[in-house]
N, C-alpha and C positions, 0 to 999 in steps of 0.2 A: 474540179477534180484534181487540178494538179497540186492546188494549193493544196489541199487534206493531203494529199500523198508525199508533199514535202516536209507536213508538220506530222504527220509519223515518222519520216525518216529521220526527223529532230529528236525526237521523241525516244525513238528506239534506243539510242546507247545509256542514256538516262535511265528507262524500264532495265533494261540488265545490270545497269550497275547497282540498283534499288537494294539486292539481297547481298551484297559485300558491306553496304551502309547498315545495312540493318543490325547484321552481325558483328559488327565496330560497335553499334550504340547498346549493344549486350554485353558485351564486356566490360569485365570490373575493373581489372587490372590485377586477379589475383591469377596464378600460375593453376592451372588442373593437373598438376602432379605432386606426389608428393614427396619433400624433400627430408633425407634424411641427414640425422642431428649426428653432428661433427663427433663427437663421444659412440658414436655407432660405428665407425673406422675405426675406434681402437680394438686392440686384438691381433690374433692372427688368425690369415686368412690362404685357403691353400689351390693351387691353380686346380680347377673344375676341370679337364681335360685328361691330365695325367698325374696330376697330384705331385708333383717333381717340384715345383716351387712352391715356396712358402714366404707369404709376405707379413712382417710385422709393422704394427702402426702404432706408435705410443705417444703423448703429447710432449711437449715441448714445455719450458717454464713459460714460452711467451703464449699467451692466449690466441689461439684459434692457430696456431702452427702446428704440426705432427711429425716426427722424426720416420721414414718409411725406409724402410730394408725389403728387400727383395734376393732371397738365395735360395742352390738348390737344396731341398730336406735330407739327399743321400749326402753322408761322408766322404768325400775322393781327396787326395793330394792338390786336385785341382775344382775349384767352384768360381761360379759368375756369381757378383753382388752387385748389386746394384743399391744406389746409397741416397737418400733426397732429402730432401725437407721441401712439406706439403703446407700448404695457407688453405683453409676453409672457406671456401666461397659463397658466396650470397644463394645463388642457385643449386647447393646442395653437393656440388663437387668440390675435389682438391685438387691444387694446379702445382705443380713443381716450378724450376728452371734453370735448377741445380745439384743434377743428379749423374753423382761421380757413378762412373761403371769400371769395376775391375775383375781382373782373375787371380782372383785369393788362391796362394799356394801353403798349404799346412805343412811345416816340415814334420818328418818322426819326434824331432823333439818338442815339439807345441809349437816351434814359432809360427811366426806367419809372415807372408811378401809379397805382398800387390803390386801386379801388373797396371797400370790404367789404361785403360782400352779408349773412354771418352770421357770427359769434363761437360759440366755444365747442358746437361740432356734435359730437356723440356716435354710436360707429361700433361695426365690426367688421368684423376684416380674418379668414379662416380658407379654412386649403387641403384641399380634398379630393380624397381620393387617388382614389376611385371616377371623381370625371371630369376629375383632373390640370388641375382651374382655382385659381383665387386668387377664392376672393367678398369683395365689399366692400359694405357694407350700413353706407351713413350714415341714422343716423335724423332727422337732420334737413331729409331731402329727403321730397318726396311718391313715397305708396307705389307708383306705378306707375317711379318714376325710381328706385326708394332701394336696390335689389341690383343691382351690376355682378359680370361675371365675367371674369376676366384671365389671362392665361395668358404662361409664362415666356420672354425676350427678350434678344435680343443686346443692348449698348451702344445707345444714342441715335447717339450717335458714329461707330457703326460704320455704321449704315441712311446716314449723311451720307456716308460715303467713297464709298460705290456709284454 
């Protein structure tokens, strides 16, 4: 009797681990989400919350790069920009690691004079399809400010003819 009670207890972590093997030998190696295509970032795109920022994504001459602008949509003497250059990733997001942040001051007469607040700011841009936003996650803001969610936008240009 001891011996059978010892060859279950052998036994036993083997039987539990059975259904983690099984579901390893099911898998393809293909990803169950779906990734969306680097030309689907371009555009502009305007914060889902309050509409106060507006982000534009345009490509780059290098392939799979994106030039991304981040500012607010009202006019003031004073605006945050935020300035990057995006690379397209394998897994369907875009990474920064060089995203100047400034406060753009507009004089009366057109010029302009940037502040720079921080250099070199490390991100992530990725769209999911589940709730049809654009999330923007700078890591170099504090955590309670550092994930925005954006969602897809006619022209700058166009909201002005109206």
């Amino acid at each position: 009797m001891k011996k059978v009670f010892a060859v279950c207890l052998l036994l036993l972590p083997f039987l539990c681990c059975l259904p983690a093997f099984a579901n390893a030998a099911v898998q393809t190696g293909k990803k169950d989400y779906e990734l969306i295509s680097p030309e689907s970032y371009e555009g502009y795109w305007e914060e889902k919350k309050e509409g106060r920022l507006l982000m534009a994504v345009a490509p780059t001459e290098e392939p799979g790069w994106y030039d991304v602008t981040v500012a607010l949509r009202e006019k003031r003497p004073k605006i945050d920009v935020y300035m990057m250059r995006a690379h397209y990733q394998e897994d369907g997001s875009m990474y920064y690691e060089n995203c100047l942040f400034v406060l753009r001051k507009v004089k009366s007469d057109g010029s302009v004079k940037d502040k720079v607040k921080y250099r070199n700011g490390s991100g992530l841009l990725y769209y999911s399809f589940d709730e049809n936003v654009l999330y923007w996650t700078d890591y170099t803001l504090k955590p309670e400010k550092r994930v925005l969610t954006f969602i897809k936008t006619a022209s700058p240009d166009a909201d002005e003819a109206r």
